[in-house]
C-alpha positions in Angstrom: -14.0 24.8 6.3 -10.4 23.3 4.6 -8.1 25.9 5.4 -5.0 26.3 2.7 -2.8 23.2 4.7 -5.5 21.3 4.1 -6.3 22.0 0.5 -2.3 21.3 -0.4 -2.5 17.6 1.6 -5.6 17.0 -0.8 -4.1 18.3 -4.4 -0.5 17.0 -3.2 -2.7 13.3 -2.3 -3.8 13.9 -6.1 -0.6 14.6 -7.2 0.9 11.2 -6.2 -1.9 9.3 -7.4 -1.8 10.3 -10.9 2.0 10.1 -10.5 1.7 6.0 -9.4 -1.2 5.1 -12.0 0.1 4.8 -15.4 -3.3 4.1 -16.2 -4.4 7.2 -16.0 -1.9 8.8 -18.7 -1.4 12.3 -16.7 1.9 12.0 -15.3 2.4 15.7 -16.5 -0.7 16.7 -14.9 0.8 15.1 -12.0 3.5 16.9 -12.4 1.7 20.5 -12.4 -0.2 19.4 -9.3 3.1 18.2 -7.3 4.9 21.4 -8.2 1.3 23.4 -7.2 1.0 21.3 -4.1 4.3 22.1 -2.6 4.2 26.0 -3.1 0.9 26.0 -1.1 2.7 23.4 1.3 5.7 25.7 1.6 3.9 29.3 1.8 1.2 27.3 4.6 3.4 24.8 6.5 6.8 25.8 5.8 8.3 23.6 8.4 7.0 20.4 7.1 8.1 21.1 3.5 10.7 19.0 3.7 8.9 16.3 5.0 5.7 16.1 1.9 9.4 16.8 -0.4 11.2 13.6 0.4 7.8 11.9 0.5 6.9 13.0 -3.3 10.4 11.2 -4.1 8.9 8.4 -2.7 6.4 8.0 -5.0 8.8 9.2 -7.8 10.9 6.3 -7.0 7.5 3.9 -7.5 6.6 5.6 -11.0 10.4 4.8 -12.7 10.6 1.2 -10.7 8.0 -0.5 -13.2 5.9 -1.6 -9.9 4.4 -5.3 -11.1 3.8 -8.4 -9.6 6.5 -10.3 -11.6 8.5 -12.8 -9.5 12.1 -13.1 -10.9 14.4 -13.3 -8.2 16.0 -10.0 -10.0 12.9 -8.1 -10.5 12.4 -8.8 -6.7 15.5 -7.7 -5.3 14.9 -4.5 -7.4 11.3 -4.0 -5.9 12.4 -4.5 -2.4 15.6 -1.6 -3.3 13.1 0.6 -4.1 10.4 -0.3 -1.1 13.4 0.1 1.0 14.2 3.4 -0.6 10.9 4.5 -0.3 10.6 4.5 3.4 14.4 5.2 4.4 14.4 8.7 2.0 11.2 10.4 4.0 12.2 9.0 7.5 16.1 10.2 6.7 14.9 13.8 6.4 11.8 13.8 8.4 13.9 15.1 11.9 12.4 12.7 13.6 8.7 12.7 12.7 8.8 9.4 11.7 9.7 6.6 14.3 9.5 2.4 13.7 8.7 1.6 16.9 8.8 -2.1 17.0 8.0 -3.4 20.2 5.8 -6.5 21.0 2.9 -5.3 23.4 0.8 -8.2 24.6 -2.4 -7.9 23.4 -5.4 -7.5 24.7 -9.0 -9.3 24.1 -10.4 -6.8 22.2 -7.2 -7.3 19.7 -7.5 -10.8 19.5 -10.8 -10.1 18.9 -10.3 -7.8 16.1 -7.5 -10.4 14.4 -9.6 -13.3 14.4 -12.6 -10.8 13.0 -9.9 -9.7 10.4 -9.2 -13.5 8.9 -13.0 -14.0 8.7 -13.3 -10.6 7.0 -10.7 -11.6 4.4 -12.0 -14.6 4.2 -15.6 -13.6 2.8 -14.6 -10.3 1.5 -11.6 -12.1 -1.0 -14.0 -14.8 -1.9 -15.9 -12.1 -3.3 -13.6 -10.8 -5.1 -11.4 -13.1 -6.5 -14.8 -15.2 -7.8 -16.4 -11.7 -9.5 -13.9 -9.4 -9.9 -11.5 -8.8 -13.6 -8.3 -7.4 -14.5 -8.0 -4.5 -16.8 -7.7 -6.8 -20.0 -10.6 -8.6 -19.1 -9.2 -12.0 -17.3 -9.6 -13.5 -13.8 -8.2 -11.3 -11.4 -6.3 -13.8 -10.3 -3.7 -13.5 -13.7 -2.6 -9.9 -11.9 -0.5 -12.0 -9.7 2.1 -12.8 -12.9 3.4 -15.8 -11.5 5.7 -17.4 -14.2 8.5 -15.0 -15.3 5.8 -12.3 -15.4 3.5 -13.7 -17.5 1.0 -14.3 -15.3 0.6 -18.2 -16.6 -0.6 -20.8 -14.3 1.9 -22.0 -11.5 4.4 -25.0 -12.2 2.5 -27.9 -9.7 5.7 -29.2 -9.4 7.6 -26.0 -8.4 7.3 -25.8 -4.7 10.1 -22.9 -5.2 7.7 -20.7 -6.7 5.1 -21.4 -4.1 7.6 -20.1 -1.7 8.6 -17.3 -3.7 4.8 -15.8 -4.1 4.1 -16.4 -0.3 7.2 -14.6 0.9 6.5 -11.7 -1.7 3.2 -11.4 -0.3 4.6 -11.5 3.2 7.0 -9.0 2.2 4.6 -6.6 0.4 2.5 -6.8 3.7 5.0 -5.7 5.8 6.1 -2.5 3.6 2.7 -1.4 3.2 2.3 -0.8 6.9 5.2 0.6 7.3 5.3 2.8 4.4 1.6 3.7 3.7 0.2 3.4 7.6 3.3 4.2 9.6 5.3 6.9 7.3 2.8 8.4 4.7 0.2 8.4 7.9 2.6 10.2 10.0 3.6 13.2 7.6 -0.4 13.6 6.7 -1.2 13.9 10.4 0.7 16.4 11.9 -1.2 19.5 10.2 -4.3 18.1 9.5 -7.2 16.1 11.1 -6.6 12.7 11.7 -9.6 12.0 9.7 -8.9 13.7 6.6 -4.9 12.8 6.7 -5.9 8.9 7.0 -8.4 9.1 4.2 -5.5 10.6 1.7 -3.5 7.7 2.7 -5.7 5.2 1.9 -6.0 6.7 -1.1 -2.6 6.2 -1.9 -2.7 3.1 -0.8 -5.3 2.0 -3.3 -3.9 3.5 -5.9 -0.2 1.8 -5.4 -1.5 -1.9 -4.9 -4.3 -1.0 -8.3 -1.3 -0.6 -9.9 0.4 -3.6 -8.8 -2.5 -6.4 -9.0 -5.9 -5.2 -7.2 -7.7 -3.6 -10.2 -11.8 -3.7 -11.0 -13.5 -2.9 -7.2 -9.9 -3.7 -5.4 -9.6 0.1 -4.8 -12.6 0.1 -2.4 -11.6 -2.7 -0.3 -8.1 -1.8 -0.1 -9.7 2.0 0.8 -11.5 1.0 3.9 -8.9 -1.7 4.8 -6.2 1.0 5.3 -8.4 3.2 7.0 -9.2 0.5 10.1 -5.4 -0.2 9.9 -4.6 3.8 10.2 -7.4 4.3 13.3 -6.2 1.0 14.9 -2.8 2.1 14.9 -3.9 5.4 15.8 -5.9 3.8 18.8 -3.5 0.8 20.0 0.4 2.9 19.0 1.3 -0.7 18.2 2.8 -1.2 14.8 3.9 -4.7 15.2 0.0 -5.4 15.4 -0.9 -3.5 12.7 1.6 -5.6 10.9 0.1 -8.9 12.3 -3.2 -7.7 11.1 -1.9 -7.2 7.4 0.4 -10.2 7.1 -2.9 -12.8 8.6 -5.1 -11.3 5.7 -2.2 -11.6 3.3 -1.8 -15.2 3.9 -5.3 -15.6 3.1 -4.8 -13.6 -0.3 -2.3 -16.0 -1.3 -4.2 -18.9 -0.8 -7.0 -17.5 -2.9 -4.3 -16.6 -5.5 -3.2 -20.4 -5.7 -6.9 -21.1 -5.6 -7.2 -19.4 -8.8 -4.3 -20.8 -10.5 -5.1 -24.6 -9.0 -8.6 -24.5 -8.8 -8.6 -27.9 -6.8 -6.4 -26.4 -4.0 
C-alpha cells in the first residue's frame, strides 16, 4: 500500500512532467499538481520539503529556458547556465543530501562487462530507432537534432566546426543527465521512498526532459529503461564516474547515428 509520502513523490513526478512537456498544453494543471504535491510533501515529510522545493525550481528553470537542440554557440552557453543552475540550486539547499562524488574506482570485470554490453545495446537499439522512428511533424527523427542555426537542415560537409560542436553537446548533455537526473533527482526521490518506486519517477523525468529536447515517437521507452539500469547500477556500484562512462559511450554512438542521418554515406 503507497502511503501519503509516497502518493506526493508520484503526483509531484506528474507535476514536473507536464511542467517540462510543452506538448502537452497543461502547464496550469502542472501548476495545481506542484502546489498539491508540496502540501502533501510538507504535512508527510516535512524535513525534506525543502529539498522536492528547490528541485521543482529545477524544472521551472527548464520550462522558461526554451530546452531545444539548437547549436548556436549563444543558445549553448544559455543551455549549459541553466543545466548548471539546475543541479547547483537543489544540491545548494539539499544540507548535504546530495554529494558528486567523483572518484575513479578501477573497475571490475563484471563492469567492463556491462560497458562493452552497453555499446552493443546502443548499437542495435539506436539502429532501430533512428531507421523507424519520426518526429512530431512527421520527419526522420534524425531532423530533432536542429543542426544548422536550429533549423534542423542537413550539416555543412565542409564544416568540421559544427561536427565538433554537436559531439561536444552530446558529450555535455551526457554528462548533466547523470548527474542531474541519476545522481540529484535520484537522491531526493530515495530517501523516503523505495528505491524502486523513487528510480522509476526519475526515469520518468528523464524521458520526459530528453522527449522534449529530440527523442520523440518510442524515445520515451528506451530512454525509460535506460535510466532505470543507470539508477540501479549506481545504486549497486556508488560509482558515478561509471555511470557517466556508461552514458557518454552510448552517446558517442548516438552521434554517429545522427551524422548517419544527416550524411547517409557516413
Amino acid at each position: 500500500m503507497f502511503k501519503l509520502a509516497n502518493c506526493s513523490l508520484i503526483i509531484f513526478t506528474i507535476s514536473c512532467i507536464l511542467i517540462v512537456l510543452d506538448d502537452l498544453n497543461n502547464f496550469q494543471l502542472g501548476n495545481f499538481l506542484m502546489f498539491l504535491s508540496l502540501v502533501l510533501i510538507y504535512f508527510s515529510k516535512k524535513n525534506e520539503f525543502k529539498n522536492y522545493f528547490f528541485l521543482a525550481i529545477s524544472f521551472y528553470m527548464a520550462h522558461y529556458a526554451d530546452i531545444n537542440t539548437n547549436l548556436d554557440i549563444g543558445n549553448i552557453v544559455l543551455l549549459t547556465s541553466v543545466f548548471f543552475l539546475m543541479v547547483w540550486v537543489p544540491a545548494r539547499f539539499s544540507s548535504g543530501l546530495i554529494t558528486f562524488d567523483f572518484k575513479f574506482q578501477k573497475w571490475n570485470k563484471q563492469q567492463f562487462s556491462w560497458f562493452l554490453k552497453t555499446g552493443f545495446l546502443a548499437l542495435v537499439i539506436l539502429y532501430f530507432y533512428f531507421n523507424d522512428a519520426l518526429t512530431a511533424g512527421g520527419l526522420p527523427v534524425h531532423r530533432s537534432w536542429s543542426i544548422d542555426g536550429g533549423t534542423g537542415l542537413p550539416l555543412d560537409i565542409v564544416s568540421l566546426e559544427k561536427n565538433l560542436i554537436l559531439f561536444g553537446a552530446c558529450m555535455l548533455l551526457g554528462f548533466w543527465d547523470e548527474i542531474f537526473f541519476i545522481n540529484t533527482v535520484l537522491a531526493i526521490f530515495k530517501k523516503s521512498n523505495p528505491f524502486w518506486l523513487a528510480n522509476f519517477c526519475q526515469s520518468l523525468l528523464f524521458a520526459s526532459f530528453l522527449y522534449e529536447l529530440a527523442f520523440q515517437d518510442w524515445g520515451p521507452l528506451m530512454i525509460i529503461l535506460f535510466a532505470i539500469v543507470q539508477g540501479n547500477i549506481l545504486k549497486k556500484t556508488h560509482d558515478l564516474v561509471y555511470v557517466i562512462c556508461l552514458h557518454l559511450f552510448a552517446d558517442t554512438i548516438l552521434f554517429f547515428y545522427i551524422l548517419n542521418g544527416h550524411y547517409p554515406f557516413f
